[in-house]
N, C-alpha and C positions, 0 to 999 in steps of 0.2 A: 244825595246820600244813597246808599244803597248796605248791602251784606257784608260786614267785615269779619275774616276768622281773627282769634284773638290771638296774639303773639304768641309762638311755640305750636299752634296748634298744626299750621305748614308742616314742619317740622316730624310732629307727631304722627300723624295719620300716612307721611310722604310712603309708608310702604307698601297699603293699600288703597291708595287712591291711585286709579291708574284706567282710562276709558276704555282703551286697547285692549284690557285684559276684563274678561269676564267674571273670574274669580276676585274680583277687589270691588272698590269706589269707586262710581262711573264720573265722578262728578267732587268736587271740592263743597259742594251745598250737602251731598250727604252729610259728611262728617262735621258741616257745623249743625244739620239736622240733628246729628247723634246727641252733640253736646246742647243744644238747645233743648231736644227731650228732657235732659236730665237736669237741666236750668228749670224748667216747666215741672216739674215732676217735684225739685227740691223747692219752689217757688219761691226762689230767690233767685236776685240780679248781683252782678258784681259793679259796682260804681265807682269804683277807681279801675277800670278794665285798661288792659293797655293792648292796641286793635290794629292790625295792621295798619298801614296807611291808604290804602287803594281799595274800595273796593273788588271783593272777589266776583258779584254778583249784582246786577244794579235791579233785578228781578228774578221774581221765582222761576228755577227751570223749568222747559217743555214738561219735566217727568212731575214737577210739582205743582202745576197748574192744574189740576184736579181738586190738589186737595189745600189749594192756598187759603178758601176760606176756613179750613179746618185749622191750619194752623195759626192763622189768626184769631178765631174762637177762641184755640187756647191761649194764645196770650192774652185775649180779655179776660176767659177765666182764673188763668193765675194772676194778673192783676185788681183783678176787682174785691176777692179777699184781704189782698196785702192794702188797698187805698181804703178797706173799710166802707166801702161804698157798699149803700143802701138797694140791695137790689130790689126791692119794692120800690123807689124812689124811680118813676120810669126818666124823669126827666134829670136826678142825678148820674143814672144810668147812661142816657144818653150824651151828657154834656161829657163825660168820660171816654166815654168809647170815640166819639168825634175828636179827643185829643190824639188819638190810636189809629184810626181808619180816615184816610182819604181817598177821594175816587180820581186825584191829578197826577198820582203816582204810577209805575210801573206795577208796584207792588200793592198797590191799594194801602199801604201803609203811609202814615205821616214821618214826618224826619223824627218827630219824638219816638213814635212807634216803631220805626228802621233801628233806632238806638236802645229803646228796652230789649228788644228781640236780642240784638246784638249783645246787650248784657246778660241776658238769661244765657246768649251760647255760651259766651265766656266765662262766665259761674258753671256752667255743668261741665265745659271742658277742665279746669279747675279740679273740681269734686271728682268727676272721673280718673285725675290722674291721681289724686291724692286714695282713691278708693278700689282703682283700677291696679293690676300688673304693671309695675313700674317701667317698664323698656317698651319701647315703641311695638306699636303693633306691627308684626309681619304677615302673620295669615291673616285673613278677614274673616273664614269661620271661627278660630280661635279667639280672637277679637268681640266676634256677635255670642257664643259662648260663655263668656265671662262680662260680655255688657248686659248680655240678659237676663242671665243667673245674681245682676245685682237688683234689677227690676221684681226677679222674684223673690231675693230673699229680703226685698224692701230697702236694702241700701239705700237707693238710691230717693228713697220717701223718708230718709231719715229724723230731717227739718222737718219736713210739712208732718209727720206722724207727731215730733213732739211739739208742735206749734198746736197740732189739734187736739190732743190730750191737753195743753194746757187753758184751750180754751173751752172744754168739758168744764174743768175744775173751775173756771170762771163762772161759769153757767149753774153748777151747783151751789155753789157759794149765794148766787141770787135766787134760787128754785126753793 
């Protein structure tokens, strides 16, 4: 198992992804990076995702192998919220994350872990287009423009803002 973009997402991004050209996507793991952010951000997965068939990616690119463990952190900590898991509990803690990280893999991920990843991308790709400029991206500034500006007007924390206001109110309710 390895990185699948989610159906359409080829598709989608086909205007700026381009290696050759410096003004674009050097790489097709960007743009599932984009949508994985914003999987990670909304912390939500799609479970009925529907995923290319092949692998794009069987490992993090040369340019992500910096920051692979970062972005597997973050998929620990957007899942460790949503399984409700004890993070004082070092040893439930741990029996989790070993669901998530293996060291036999390319990617240091397990096949569970290669397919949450892969749901978070496919939920943010998803939510991007439903939240995003409907027509395909052409410029790639224009593109990071309007993907960032949803980061900051919090678009893109939309779920997770009201999942955690409502777990204030839970908290109140027992305080």
């Amino acid at each position: 198992m390895g990185f699948k973009l989610p159906k359409g997402c080829r598709e989608y991004f086909s205007g700026i992804v381009d290696k050759s050209d410096e003004k674009k996507l050097s790489t097709w793991f960007d743009a599932y990076y984009l949508c994985l952010m914003v999987g990670f951000a909304q912390a939500k997965v799609d479970k009925d995702i529907k995923l290319e068939s092949e692998d794009f990616n069987d490992d993090f690119p040369l340019d992500y192998q910096e920051s692979k463990e970062y972005i597997i952190g973050s998929l620990i900590a957007s899942e460790v919220p949503l399984r409700n898991i004890d993070i004082t509990n070092s040893e439930e803690l741990e029996s989790y994350i070993k669901l998530l990280v293996g060291t036999k893999t390319k990617t240091n991920l397990t096949d569970y872990g290669e397919d949450l990843m892969n749901q978070y991308a496919a939920y943010g790709y998803q939510y991007m287009r439903e939240k995003m400029t409907d027509m395909p991206p052409i410029r790639l500034e224009e593109f990071y423009e309007e993907y960032f500006e949803k980061f900051r007007d919090e678009t893109f924390f939309e779920i997770l803002m009201k999942r955690m206001k409502n777990q204030r109110r839970k908290r109140k309710v027992f305080i």
